[in-house]
N, C-alpha and C positions, 0 to 999 in steps of 0.2 A: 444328200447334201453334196454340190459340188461347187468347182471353183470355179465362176461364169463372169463372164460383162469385164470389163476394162482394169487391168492390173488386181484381179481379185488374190485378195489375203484366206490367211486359215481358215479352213471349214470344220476342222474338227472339234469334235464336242467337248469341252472342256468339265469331264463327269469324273470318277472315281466306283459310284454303285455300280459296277459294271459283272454280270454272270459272266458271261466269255465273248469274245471276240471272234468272228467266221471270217476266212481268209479264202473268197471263193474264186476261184482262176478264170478269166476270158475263156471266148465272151461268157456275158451273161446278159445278153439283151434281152433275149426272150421274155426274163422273170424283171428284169430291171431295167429296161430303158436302152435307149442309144448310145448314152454314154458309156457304159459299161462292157466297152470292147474288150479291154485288158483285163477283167475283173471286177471285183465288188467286195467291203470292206466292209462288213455287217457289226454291228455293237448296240448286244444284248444285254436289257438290265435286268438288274434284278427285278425278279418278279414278284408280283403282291401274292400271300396265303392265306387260306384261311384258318391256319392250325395256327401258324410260326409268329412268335412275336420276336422283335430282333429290337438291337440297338447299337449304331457303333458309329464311335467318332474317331477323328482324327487331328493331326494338328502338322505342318511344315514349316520350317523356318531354315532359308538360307540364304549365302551371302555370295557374292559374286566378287572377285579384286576387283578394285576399281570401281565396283560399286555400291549400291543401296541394299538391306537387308531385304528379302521376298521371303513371304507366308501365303498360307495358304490353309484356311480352318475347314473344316469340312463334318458335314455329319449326317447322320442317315437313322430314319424308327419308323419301324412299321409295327402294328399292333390290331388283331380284331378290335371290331367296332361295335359288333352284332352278333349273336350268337344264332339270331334269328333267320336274317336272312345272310349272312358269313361273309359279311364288307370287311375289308380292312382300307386302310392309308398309308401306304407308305409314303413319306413324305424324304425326300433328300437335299441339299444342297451344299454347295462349298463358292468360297469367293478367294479368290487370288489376285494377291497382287505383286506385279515381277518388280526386279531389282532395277533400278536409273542408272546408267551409267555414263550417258554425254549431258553436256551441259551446252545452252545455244549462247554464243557469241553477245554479246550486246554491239546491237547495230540499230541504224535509225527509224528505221519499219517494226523492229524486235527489240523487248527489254533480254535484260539477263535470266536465265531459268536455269538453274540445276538442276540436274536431274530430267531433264526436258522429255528423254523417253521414256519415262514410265509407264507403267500398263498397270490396268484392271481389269478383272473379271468377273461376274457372278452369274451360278449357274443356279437354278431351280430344276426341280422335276416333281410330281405329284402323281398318283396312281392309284385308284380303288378298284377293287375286285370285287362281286356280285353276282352272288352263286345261288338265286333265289329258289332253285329247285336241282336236285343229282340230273346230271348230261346239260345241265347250262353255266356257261360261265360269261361273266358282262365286263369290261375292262376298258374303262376308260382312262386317260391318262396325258397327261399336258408335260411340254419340256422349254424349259427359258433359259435364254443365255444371252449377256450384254457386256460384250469388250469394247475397251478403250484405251483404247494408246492414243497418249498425251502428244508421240511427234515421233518425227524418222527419228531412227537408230544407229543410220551412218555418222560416221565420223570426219573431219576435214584435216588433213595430215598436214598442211600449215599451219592451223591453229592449235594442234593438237602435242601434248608430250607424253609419248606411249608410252616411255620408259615408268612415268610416275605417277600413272592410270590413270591423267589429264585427258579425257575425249570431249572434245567440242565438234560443235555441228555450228557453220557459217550461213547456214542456207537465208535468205533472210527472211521466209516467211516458216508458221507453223505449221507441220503438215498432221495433222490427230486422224486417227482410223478408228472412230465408233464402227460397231458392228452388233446386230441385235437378229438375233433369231428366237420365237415359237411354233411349237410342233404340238398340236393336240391332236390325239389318235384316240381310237375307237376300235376295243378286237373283242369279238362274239364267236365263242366255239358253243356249240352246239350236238351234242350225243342222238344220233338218228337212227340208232341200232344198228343196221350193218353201215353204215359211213359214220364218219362226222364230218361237218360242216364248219368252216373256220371262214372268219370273214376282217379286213382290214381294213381302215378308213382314215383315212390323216391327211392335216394338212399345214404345209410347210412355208411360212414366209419369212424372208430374210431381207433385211435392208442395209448393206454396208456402207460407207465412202471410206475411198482411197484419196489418196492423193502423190504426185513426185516431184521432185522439184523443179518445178517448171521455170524458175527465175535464172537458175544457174545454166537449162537448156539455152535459154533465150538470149542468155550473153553471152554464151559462147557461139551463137549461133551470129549474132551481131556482127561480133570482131572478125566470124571467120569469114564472111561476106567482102574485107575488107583485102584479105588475103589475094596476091596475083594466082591465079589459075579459078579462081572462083567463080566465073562468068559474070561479076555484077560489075566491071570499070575497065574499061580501053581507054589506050591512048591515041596520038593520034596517027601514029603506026599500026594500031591495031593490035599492038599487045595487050594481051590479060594482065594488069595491074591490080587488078582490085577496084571495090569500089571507094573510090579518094574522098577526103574531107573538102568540106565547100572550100570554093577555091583555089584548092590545089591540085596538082596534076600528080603529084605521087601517091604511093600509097598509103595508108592510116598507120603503118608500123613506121614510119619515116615523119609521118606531117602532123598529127592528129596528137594531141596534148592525154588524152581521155584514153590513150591504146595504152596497155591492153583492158578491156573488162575486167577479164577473170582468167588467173593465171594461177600457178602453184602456192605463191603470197595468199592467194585471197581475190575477194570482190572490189573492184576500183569503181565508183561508180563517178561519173563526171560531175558536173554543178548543174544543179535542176532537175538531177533525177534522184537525188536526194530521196528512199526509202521508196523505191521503186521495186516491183514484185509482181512475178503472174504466176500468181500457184494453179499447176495443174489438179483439178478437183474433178474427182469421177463418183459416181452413185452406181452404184450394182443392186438390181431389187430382184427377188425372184420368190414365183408364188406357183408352187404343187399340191392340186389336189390329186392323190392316188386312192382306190378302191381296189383292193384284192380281195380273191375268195378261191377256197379251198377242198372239193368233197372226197374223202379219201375213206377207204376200207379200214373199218377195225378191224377184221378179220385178218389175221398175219398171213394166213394162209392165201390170200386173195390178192393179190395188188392190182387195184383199181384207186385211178389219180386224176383228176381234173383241175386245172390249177385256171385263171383268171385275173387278169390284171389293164386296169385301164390308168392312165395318168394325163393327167391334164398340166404340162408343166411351161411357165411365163416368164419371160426373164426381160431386163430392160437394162442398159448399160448407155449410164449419157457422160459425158465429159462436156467438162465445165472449160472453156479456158478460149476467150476470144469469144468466137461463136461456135454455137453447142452441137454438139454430133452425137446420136445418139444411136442403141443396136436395141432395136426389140424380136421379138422372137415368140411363138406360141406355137406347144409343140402337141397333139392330142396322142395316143399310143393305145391302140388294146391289144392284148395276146390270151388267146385263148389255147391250150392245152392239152 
């Protein structure tokens, strides 16, 4: 899981079943890719048995000043299935949801919303194990996850009174960051008398949008056009004045009714642009098929290791806003060992 394509948000998994966590130091290309110059953050779950039955839940609830209560229910059973062929399920999930703390302005493009950044989460995970004979084990195993934040999280220090945990957002458009990722994997160990065989198979697709304020870019970008030293209006000396209101030969901070846009106050929008807005909107999609395999010595006395990995990893980053630009990318990888 990385963080790819245009203003990408959190990657990480939002789980709790977690066995341990591996903190592996740069590089680590060889076993994991390109990316992996500085390192690689591994996050191991619990794994399915065929003995162990379990059960454990959980329950969070917290409050944030200023704002909204956040919970977060979680819970996790695994239990044989079969005594037969020694499946289990462990099944897990949890859903969070964080606290709101700005509230957006009412403006003409935007109603009122409380609580405007709020976030949700729900994560899934599912897992059987399939042990249909001693030196085989079959594991299959699916992971889901779908955030939503409702809108930016910034706050606008004009509209805003800190002291009395008032956060407003002026922006005048909504900016929401859905984000949905599944990961279903496949791992086959196999006992071959002096090695075993270990083999790994997943695949990963994740579809985000981002978005930034792209309206408060653009009028600020407006007015600063209007500014002398800006290259967009001479006079007829040649000086950098700015570019001036029809008309007139001075500059828009002198002539121009409508100056300034957007100042420390807030958004001034003139007459006619009345709920005017160009939200910046970006999609990040990215799709890894990875296949590893493993033949390594049971014998302790032996160490013999052949390790394999190939990845097939896509990624596409289009931005939304005027006309569309997009970054795609196909990247294929094998290491062998």
């Amino acid at each position: 899981m990385r963080a790819l394509g245009f203003n990408p948000d959190d990657t990480l998994p939002k789980t709790f079943d977690l066995d341990r966590v591996e903190v592996l130091r740069g590089p680590q290309g060889t076993l994991f890719g390109a990316g992996s110059e500085g390192g690689t953050v591994r996050y191991i779950m619990t794994q399915p048995s065929v003995t162990k039955e379990s059960t454990y839940v959980r329950s969070e609830v917290s409050i944030t000043r200023g704002g909204e209560p956040a919970t977060r229910p979680a819970s996790h059973m695994a239990a044989p299935s079969s005594t037969t062929c020694s499946a289990i399920a462990p099944v897990s999930g949890t859903a969070m949801t964080a606290a709101g703390s700005t509230a957006s302005t009412p403006r003409p493009c935007r109603p009122w919303d409380k609580n405007s950044n709020h976030a949700n989460t729900v994560a899934a995970r599912m897992a059987f194990l399939i042990q249909p004979k001693d030196g085989l084990r079959i594991t299959p195993s699916i992971m889901f996850q779908n955030s939503r934040k409702h809108d930016f999280s910034t706050y606008w220090p004009a509209y805003t009174d800190v002291s009395s945990g008032n956060f407003k957002n002026a922006t005048p458009e909504r900016l929401p960051y859905p984000d949905r990722y599944y990961l279903p994997a496949l791992k086959i160990e196999a006992d071959l008398g002096p090695v075993e065989f270990i083999s790994n198979s997943s695949y990963y697709n994740r579809l985000e949008h981002t978005a930034y304020q792209g309206t408060s870019y653009d009028l600020a970008y407006f007015q600063s056009i209007g500014w002398a030293g800006s290259g967009y209006g001479f006079d007829a000396a040649g000086n950098d004045i700015g570019l001036p209101c029809a008309g007139s030969a001075g500059p828009p901070g002198v002539q121009c009714s409508w100056y300034p846009l957007l100042d420390a106050k807030g958004v001034h929008l003139p007459p006619g642009f009345t709920g005017y807005a160009t939200p910046n909107l970006m999609t990040n999609a990215q799709e890894s098929y990875t296949q590893e395999f493993r033949l390594q010595s049971t014998d302790v006395r032996q160490s013999i290791q052949v390790d394999g990995r190939c990845v097939l990893d896509t990624r596409e980053g289009i931005q939304h806003r005027g006309v569309e630009g997009s970054a795609d990318q196909s990247v294929l990888q094998c290491v062998v060992r």
